[in-house]
N, C-alpha and C positions, 0 to 999 in steps of 0.2 A: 528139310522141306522149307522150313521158312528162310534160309537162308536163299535160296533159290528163287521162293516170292522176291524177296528182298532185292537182287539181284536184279531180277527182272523189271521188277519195278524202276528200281536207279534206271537202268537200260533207257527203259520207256520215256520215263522224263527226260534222260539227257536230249533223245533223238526229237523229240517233240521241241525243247528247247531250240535244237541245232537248226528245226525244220523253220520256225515263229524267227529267230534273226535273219535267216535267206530270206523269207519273205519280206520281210520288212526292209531290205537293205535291196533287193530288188525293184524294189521302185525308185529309189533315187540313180537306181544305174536305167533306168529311163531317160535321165536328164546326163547321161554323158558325152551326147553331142553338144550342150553347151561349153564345155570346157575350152578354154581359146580366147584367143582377140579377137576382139569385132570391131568395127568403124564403119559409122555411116559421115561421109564429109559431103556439106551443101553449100550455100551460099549462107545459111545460119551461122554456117558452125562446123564443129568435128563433133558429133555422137561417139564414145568408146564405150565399151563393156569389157572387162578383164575377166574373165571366172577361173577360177582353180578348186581344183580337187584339195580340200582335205584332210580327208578320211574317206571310208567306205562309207559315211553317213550326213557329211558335210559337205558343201562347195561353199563357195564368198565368189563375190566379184566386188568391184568397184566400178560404178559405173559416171560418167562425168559428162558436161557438156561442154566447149571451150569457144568461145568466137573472141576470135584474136589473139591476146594475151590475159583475157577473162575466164575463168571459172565460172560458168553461170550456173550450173547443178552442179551439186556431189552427192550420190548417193551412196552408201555401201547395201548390200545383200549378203543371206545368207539364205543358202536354199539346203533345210536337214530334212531329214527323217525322223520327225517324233512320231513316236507308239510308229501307226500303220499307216499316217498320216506324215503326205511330203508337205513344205511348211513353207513360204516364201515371205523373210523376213526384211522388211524397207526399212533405211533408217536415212530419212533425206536431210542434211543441213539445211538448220533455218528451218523448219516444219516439224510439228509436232513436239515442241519443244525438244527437238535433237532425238526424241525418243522412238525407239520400231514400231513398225505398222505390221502385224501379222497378215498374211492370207492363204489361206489353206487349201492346198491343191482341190480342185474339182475334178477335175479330169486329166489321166498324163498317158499318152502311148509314146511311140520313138520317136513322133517326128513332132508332138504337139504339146505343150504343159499349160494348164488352166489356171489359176490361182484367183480365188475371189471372195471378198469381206465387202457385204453389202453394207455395215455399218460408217464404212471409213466413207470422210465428206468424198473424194475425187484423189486419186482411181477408185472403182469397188473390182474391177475387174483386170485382170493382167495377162498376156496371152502370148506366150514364145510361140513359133513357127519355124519346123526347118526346112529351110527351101533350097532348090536345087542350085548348084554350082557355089557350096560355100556361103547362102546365105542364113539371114535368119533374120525374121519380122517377130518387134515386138511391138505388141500394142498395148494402150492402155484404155481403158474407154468404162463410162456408166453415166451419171450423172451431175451433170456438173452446174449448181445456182440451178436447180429445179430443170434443165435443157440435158437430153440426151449429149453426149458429147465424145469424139473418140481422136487417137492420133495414131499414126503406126510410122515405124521407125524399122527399115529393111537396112539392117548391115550386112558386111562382109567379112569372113575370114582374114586375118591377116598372119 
């Protein structure tokens, strides 16, 4: 008999285990339309975003600005899933001394991802959007020198 408890028990735990990682790993497969090139080119500039898969719980991108033969941003990202909570980590050259800015998703369905840390001076807020035919707007926006302040930034699939 108690072999059987015992049994059951292991049982229980494993499925409950097995059940707590789908879940958790199901929210970053929210964010699998990001994966891909993107460019927005203006009269600024080229906007890229690079993002890749990975693992089941990682993505990166690199994302950069260029007008001309200049590099005027470089950022990297990493967009994980710690605990239950998807995780949007900045690390922009030249800011914050080289070091990540966390923001922690607030809101992610398939077509939308939220990320926001009201602490940090400018962004506090970060906002992917996928839009029809291949695109995708990001924005950044909060506070910036005490003045509301926002930009958004529509690229395309490449």
């Amino acid at each position: 008999m108690f072999q059987k408890i015992t049994l059951i028990a292991l049982i229980i735990a494993f499925v409950s285990c097995q059940k707590k990682e789908t879940v958790e790993k199901d929210k970053i497969k929210k964010a699998d339309w990001l994966i891909g090139n993107w460019e927005n080119t203006s009269a600024d500039g080229v906007l890229t975003e690079n993002w890749q898969k990975l693992n089941d719980s990682t993505f990166s991108a690199a994302s950069y600005f260029i007008k001309g033969k200049d590099t005027l941003h470089f950022e990297s990202i990493v967009l994980a899933q710690l605990g239950e909570t998807l995780t949007y980590k900045a690390t922009v050259k030249g800011q914050n001394e080289d070091q990540p800015v966390f923001f922690p998703s607030t809101s992610a369905s398939d077509k939308q991802l939220v990320f926001e840390n009201p602490k940090h001076d400018y962004p506090q807020k970060i906002t992917y959007t996928k839009g029809a035919d291949n695109t995708l707007t990001a924005e950044i926006s909060g506070n910036l020198n005490g003045k509301p302040a926002s930009e958004k930034f529509v690229m395309t699939k490449k």
